[in-house]
C-alpha positions in Angstrom: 116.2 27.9 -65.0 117.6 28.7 -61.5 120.1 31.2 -61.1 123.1 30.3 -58.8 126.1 32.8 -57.7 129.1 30.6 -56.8 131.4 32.6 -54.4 135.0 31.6 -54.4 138.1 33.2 -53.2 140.8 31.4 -52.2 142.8 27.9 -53.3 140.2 25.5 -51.9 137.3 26.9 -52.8 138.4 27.6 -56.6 139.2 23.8 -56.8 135.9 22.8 -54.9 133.9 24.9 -57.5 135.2 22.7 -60.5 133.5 19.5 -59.0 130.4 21.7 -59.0 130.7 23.5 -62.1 131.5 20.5 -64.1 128.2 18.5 -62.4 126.5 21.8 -64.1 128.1 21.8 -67.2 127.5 17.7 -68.0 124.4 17.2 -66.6 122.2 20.4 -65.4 123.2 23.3 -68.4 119.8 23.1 -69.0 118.2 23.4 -65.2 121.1 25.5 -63.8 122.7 28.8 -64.9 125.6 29.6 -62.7 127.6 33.0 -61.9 130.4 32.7 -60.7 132.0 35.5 -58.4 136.1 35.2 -57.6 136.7 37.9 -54.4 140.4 37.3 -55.2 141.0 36.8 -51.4 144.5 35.0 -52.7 145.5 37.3 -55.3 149.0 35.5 -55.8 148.4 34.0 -59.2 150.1 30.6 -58.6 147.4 30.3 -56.0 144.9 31.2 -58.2 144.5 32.5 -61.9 146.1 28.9 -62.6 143.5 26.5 -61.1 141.0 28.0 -63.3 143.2 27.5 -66.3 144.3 24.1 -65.1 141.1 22.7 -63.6 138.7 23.7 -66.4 136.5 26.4 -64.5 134.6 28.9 -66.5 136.6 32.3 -66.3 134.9 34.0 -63.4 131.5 36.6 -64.0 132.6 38.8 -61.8 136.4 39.8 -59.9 136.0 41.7 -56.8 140.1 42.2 -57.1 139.9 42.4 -52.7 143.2 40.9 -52.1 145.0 40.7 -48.7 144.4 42.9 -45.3 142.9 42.7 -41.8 140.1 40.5 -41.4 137.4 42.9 -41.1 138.6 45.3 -44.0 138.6 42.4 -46.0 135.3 41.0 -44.9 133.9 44.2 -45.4 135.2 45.2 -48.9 133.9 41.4 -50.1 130.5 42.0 -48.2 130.0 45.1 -50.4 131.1 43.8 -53.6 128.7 40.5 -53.1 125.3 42.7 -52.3 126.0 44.9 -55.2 126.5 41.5 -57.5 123.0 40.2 -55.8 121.3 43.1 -56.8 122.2 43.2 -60.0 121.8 39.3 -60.8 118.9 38.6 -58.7 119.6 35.0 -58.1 117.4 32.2 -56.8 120.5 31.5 -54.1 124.2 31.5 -52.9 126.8 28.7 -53.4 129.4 29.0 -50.7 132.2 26.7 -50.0 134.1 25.9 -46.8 135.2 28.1 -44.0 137.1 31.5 -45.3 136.4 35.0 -45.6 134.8 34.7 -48.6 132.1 32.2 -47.6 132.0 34.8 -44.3 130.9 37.6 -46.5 128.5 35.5 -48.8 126.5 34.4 -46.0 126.0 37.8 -44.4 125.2 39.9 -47.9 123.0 37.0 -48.7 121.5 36.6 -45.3 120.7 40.1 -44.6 118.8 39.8 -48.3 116.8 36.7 -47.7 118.6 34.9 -50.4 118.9 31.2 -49.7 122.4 30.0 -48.5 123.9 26.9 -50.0 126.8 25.8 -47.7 128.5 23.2 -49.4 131.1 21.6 -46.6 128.6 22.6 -43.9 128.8 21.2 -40.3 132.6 20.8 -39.8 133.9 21.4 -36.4 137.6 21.9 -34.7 135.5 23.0 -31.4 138.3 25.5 -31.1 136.9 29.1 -31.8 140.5 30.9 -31.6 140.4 29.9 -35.3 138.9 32.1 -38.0 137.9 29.5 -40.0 135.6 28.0 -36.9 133.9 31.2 -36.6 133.0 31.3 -40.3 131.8 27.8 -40.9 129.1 27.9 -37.6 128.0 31.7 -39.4 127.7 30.8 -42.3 126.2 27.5 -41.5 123.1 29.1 -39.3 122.3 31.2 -41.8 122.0 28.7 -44.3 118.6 27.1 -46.1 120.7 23.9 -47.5 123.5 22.8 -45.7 125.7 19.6 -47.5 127.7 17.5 -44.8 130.8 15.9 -46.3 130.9 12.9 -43.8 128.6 11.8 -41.3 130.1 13.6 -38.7 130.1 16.7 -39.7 126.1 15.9 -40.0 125.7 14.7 -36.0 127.2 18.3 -35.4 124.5 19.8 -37.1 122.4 17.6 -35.5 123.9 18.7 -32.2 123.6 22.5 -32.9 120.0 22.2 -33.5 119.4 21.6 -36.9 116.8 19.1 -37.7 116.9 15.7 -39.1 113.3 15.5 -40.5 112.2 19.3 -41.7 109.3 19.0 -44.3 110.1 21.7 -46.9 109.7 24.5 -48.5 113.0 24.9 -47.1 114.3 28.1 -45.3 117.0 29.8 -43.3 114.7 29.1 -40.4 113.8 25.9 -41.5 116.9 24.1 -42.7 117.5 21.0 -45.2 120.5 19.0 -43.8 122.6 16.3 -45.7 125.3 14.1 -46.0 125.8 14.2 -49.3 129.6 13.0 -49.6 132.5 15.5 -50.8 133.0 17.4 -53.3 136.6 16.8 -53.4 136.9 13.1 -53.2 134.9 13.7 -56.8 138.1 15.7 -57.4 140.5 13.8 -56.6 138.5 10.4 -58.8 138.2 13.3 -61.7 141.5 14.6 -62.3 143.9 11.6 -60.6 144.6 10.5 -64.4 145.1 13.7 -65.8 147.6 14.5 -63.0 149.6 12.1 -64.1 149.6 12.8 -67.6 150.0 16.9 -67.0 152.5 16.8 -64.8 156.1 15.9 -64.4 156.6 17.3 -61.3 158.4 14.0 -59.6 160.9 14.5 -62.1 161.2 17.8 -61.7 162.0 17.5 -57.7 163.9 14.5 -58.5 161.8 12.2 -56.1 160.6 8.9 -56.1 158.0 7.3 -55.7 157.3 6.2 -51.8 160.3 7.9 -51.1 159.4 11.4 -50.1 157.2 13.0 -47.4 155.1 15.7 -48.7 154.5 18.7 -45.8 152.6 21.7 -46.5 152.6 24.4 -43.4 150.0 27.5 -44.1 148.0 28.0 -40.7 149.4 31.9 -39.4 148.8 29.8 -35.7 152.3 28.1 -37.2 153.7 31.0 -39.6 153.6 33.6 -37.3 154.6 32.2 -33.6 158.5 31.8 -34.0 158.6 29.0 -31.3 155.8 26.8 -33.5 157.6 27.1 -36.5 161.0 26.5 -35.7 159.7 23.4 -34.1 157.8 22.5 -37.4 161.1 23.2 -39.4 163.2 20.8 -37.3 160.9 18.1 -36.5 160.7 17.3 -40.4 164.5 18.5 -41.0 165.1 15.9 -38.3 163.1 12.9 -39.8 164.7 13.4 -43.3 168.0 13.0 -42.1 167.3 10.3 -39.3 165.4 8.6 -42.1 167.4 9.3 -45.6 164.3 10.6 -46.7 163.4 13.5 -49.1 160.5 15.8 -47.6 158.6 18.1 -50.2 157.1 21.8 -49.2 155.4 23.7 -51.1 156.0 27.1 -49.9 152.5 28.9 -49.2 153.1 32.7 -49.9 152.6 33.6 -46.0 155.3 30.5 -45.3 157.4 32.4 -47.6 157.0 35.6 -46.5 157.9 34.8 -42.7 160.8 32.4 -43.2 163.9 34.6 -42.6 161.9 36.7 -40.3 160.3 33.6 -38.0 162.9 30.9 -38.4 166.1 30.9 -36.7 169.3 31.4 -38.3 170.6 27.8 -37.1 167.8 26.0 -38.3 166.9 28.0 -41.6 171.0 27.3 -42.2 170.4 23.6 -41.3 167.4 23.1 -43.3 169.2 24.7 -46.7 172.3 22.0 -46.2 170.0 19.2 -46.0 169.6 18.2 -50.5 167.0 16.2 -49.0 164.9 19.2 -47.9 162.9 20.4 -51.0 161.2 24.1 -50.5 159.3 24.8 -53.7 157.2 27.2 -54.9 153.4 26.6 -54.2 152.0 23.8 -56.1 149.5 23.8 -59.1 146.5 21.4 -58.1 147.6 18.8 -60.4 151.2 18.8 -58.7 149.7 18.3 -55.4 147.5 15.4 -56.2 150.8 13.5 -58.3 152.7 14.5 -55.2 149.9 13.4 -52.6 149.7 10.1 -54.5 153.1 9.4 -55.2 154.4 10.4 -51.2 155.1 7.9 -48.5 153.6 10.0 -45.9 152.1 13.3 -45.7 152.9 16.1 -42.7 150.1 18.9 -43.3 148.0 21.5 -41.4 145.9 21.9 -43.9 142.6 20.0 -43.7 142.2 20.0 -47.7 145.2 17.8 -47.8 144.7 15.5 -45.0 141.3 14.4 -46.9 143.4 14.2 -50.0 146.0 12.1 -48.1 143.3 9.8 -47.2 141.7 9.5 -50.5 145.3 8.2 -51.9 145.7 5.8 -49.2 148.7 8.1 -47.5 149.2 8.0 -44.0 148.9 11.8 -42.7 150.7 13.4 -39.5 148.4 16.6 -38.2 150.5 19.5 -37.4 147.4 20.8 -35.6 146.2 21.1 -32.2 143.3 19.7 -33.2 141.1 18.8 -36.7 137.9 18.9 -38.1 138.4 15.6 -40.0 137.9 13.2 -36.4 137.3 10.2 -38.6 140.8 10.1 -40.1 141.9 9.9 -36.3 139.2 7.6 -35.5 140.2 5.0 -38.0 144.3 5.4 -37.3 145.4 6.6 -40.8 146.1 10.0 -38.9 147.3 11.3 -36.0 147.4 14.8 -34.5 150.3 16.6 -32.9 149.9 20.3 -33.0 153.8 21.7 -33.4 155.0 19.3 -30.6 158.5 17.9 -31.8 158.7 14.9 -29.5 155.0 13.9 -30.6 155.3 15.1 -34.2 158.5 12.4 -34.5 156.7 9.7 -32.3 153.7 10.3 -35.0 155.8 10.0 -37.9 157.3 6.4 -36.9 154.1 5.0 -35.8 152.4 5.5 -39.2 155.4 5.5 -41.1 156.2 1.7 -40.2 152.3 0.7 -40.1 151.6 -1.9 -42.6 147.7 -2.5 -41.7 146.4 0.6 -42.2 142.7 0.4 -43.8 141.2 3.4 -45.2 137.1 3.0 -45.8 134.7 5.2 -47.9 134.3 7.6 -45.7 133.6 10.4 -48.3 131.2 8.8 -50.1 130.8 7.7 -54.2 132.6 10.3 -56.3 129.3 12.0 -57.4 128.7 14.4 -54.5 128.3 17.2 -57.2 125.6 15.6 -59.1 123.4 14.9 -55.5 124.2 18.9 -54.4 123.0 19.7 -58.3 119.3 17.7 -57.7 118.8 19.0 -54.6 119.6 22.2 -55.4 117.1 21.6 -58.5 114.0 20.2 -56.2 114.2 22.9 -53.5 115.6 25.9 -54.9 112.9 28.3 -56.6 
């Protein structure tokens, strides 16, 4: 039996680990015993205790309880926790998801231990190294002994760091396994698409129609907490609702929340409220988002979760980025980037908006990403 700790911590990740965990539970119970360690990096419980309640996941091992603060005391406090867990558990590796602290801190405890790294969403790239995120995918991803490539180019970037295509095993931090092995969310997204729209009455509950909204999420503290980047955000999509008669859909992010009154002007915070168009909810269970996501006309997002999540439901996506790790959505013209530019963000919006061709191919492979990561993991893992 191998002997897995899955770290999670924040939105993303909890919902990533369901793919995984169910793959366990239906096919591998028998082969693979996994613990699973919450940091409680978002320790807001609609962004949290719910997905676990909603999505299935077993109730985590283990609850670090870290909650918010700098980066480093955070890092730290998570680093800590995770050795201590090691030692006592003495697994045969790490699961660690994506690009946030809490993958940070997994891959230096586990590192510094010689415990294989499993970096599932390994080998994305923004190039731009202001971002946290950027600094804790490349870590984390050079320390890891099996790294699992969503798309093939997030693979030619490993391939361009270094990482070798044709390593003969036993498989190490020094001597890498690389794959594309499709995502974990596009599983996700097949899984629970259904279920979304039995669980969930949120259309009805925002009174919105379907094709008749666009659904904007704005989280990145590059656009919560620079005054000039957000008020542009604000008005550029205040702006298209009313040019356009249609209803737009945020789900506030906590940090979104927090820096409204302080970050947005009074004129446009005033003209957003007296627009019944505008729709600022709370944040969305995981459910909502995907019956929203599939039921939108258009999606405005800097999240990179949700522009793969547009694309998986066929939904044209506007990048309210500088730049993203997802260059294939670009690359095939169901998405276009405009950082927090206004003029660009509108010009964005009526290119795709009134594009009628727009093909989106499997990019993201079959839907059973999980069960490839869970053989793998099963051949190479001792």
């Amino acid at each position: 039996m191998i002997k897995l700790i899955t770290v999670i911590g924040a939105r993303p990740q909890i919902i990533k680990a369901a793919a995984f965990s169910r793959a366990i539970h239906k096919n591998f119970s028998n082969q693979i015993q996994e613990i699973i360690v919450h940091t409680g990096q978002h320790y807001d419980a609609n962004m949290s205790q719910v997905f676990f309640e909603e999505l299935g996941i077993p109730a985590p091992n283990y609850n670090l309880n870290i909650g918010s603060g700098s980066h480093g005391s955070q890092t730290a406090a998570m680093i800590v926790g995770i050795e201590k867990i090691i030692f006592d558990e003495k697994p045969n590796a790490i699961v660690l998801y994506g690009d946030t602290n809490s993958t940070l801190a997994g891959a230096i405890a586990a590192s510094k231990l010689n415990l294989p790294v499993i970096h599932i969403e390994a080998g994305l790239r923004s190039f731009n190294k202001s971002m946290p995120e950027e600094i804790n995918r490349i870590m984390c991803d050079h320390v890891s002994t099996l790294l699992f490539s969503p798309t093939s180019t997030g693979f030619q970037n490993l391939l361009n760091e270094g990482f070798k295509n044709n390593n003969q095993g036993p498989y190490t931090a020094n001597n890498a396994k690389i794959y594309h092995s499709g995502d974990v969310m596009y599983d996700n997204s097949l899984f629970f698409s259904e279920v979304a729209e039995q669980k969930t009455n949120v259309l009805q509950k925002l009174n919105v129609q379907t094709n008749k909204f666009i659904l904007a999420t704005i989280h990145r503290n590059h656009n919560t907490d620079e005054p000039d980047r957000l008020n542009s955000l604000f008005k550029s999509l205040n702006d298209i609702s009313i040019q356009n008669n249609l209803d737009v859909v945020l789900p506030l992010h906590p940090r979104t929340a927090k820096l409204l009154d302080q970050n947005l002007s009074p004129a446009n915070l005033a003209a957003v409220k007296a627009n019944p168009h505008f729709k600022m909810t709370e944040p969305a269970t995981f459910l909502e988002m995907i019956a929203l996501e599939k039921n939108c006309c258009l999606v405005m997002t800097d999240s990179g979760g949700v522009q793969k999540e547009a694309f998986y439901f066929e939904k044209a996506c506007v990048i309210l980025r500088p730049e993203t790790e997802w260059v294939e959505l670009v690359e095939c013209g169901t998405a276009i980037v405009v950082d927090a530019d206004e003029t660009r963000i509108k010009e964005a919006f009526n290119v795709l908006f009134h594009k009628k061709d727009l093909k989106f191919p499997a990019l993201y492979g079959d839907g059973k990403a999980s069960e490839f990561i869970c053989q793998e993991i099963i051949h190479h893992i001792r």
